[in-house]
C-alpha positions in Angstrom: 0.0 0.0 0.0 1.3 3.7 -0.5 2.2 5.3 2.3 1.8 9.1 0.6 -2.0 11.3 0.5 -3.5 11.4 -2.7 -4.7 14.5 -4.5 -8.2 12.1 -4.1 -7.5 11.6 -0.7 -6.5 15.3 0.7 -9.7 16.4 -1.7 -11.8 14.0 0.7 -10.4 15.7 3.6 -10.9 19.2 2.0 -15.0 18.1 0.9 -15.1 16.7 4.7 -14.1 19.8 6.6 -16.1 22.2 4.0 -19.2 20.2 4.7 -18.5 20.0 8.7 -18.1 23.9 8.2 -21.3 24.6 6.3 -23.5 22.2 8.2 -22.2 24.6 11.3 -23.1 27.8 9.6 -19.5 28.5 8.8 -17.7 30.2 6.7 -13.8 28.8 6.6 -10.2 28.5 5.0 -9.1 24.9 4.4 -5.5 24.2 3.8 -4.5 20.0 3.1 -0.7 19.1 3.0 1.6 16.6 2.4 3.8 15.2 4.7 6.5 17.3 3.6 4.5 19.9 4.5 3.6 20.5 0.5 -0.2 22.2 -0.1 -2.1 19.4 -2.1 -5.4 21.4 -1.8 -7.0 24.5 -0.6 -10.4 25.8 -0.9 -11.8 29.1 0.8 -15.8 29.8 0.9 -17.8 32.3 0.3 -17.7 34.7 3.1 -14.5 33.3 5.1 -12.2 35.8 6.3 -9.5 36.8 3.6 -6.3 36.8 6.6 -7.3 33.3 7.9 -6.1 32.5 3.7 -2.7 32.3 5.6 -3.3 31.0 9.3 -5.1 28.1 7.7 -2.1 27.2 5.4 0.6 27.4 7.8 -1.7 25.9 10.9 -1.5 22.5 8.2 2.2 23.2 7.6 2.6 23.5 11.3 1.3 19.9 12.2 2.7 18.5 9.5 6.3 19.6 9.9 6.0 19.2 13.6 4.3 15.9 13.6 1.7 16.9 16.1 -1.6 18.9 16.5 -1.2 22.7 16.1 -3.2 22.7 19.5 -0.5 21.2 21.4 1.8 24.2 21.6 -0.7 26.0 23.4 1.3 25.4 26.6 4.8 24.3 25.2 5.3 27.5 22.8 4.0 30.4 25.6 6.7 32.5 27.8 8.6 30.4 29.8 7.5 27.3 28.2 10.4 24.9 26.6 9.8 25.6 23.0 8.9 29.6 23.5 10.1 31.2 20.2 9.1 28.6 17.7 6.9 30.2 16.0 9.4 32.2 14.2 11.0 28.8 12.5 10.2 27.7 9.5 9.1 30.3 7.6 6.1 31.3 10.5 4.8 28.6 12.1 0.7 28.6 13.7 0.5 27.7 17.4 -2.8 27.5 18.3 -5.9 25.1 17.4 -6.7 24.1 14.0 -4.0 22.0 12.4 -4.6 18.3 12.9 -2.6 15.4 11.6 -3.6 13.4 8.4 -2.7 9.6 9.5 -3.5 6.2 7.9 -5.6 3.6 9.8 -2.2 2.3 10.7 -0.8 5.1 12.2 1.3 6.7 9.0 1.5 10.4 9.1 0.9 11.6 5.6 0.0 15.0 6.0 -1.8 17.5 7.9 -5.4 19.4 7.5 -5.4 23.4 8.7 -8.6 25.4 9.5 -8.9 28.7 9.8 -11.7 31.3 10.1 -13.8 30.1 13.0 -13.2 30.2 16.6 -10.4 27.6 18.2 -12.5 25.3 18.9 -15.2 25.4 15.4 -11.4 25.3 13.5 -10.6 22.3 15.5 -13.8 20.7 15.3 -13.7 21.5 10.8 -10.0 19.7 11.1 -11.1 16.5 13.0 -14.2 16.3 10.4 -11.6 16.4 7.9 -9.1 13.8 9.5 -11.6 11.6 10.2 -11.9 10.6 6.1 -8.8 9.1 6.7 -8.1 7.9 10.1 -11.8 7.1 10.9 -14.0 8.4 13.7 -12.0 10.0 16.5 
């Protein structure tokens, strides 16, 4: 089996979060990367907010190059905490909610989903909706 996300595959993801988003009453950004942190697909709808464009892309980049869900630095990234400062790696990096892992039913990281344009916690909830084509139910 290949271990790498498919344009079908990351424009499952994408239709997943877009229709987790509208069914909400939403209006978001959705970035879908490779694991090399590569976008495969983006959409944006009608009425999502022009500067989440970015956050979105870089929250997907952010999971994906740091193998772990944007949420996570939360804590770790603040003043005082043991990564303070990353966010200035990499080209910009997101450390809030929003960027979720893309893994195969067997555990394989293959890229990352970012969701921008809601609060925190409607971006996170768009991002799991999105995951969840691949990985199954949370």
């Amino acid at each position: 089996m290949d271990k790498t996300l498919t344009l079908a595959q990351g424009q499952a993801v994408l239709s997943a979060a877009l229709a987790h988003a509208e069914s909400s009453g939403l209006s978001l950004n959705v970035a879908v990367v490779d694991a090399a942190a590569h976008l495969l697909t983006f959409a944006r709808q009608d009425g999502a907010i022009l500067g989440s464009i970015d956050i979105s892309c870089r929250k997907a980049r952010t999971a994906a190059l740091m193998k772990r869900p944007t949420a996570e630095f939360a804590v770790t990234a603040a003043p005082g905490g043991p990564v303070y400062g990353v966010e200035v790696t990499n080209g910009g990096l997101a450390l809030f909610g929003g960027g979720v892992l893309l893994t195969f039913p067997d555990g394989t990281v293959v890229g990352a989903v970012g969701v921008s344009g809601g609060s925190v916690e409607e971006d996170c909830a768009a991002a799991d909706a999105g995951a969840a084509v691949l990985s199954g139910p949370a």
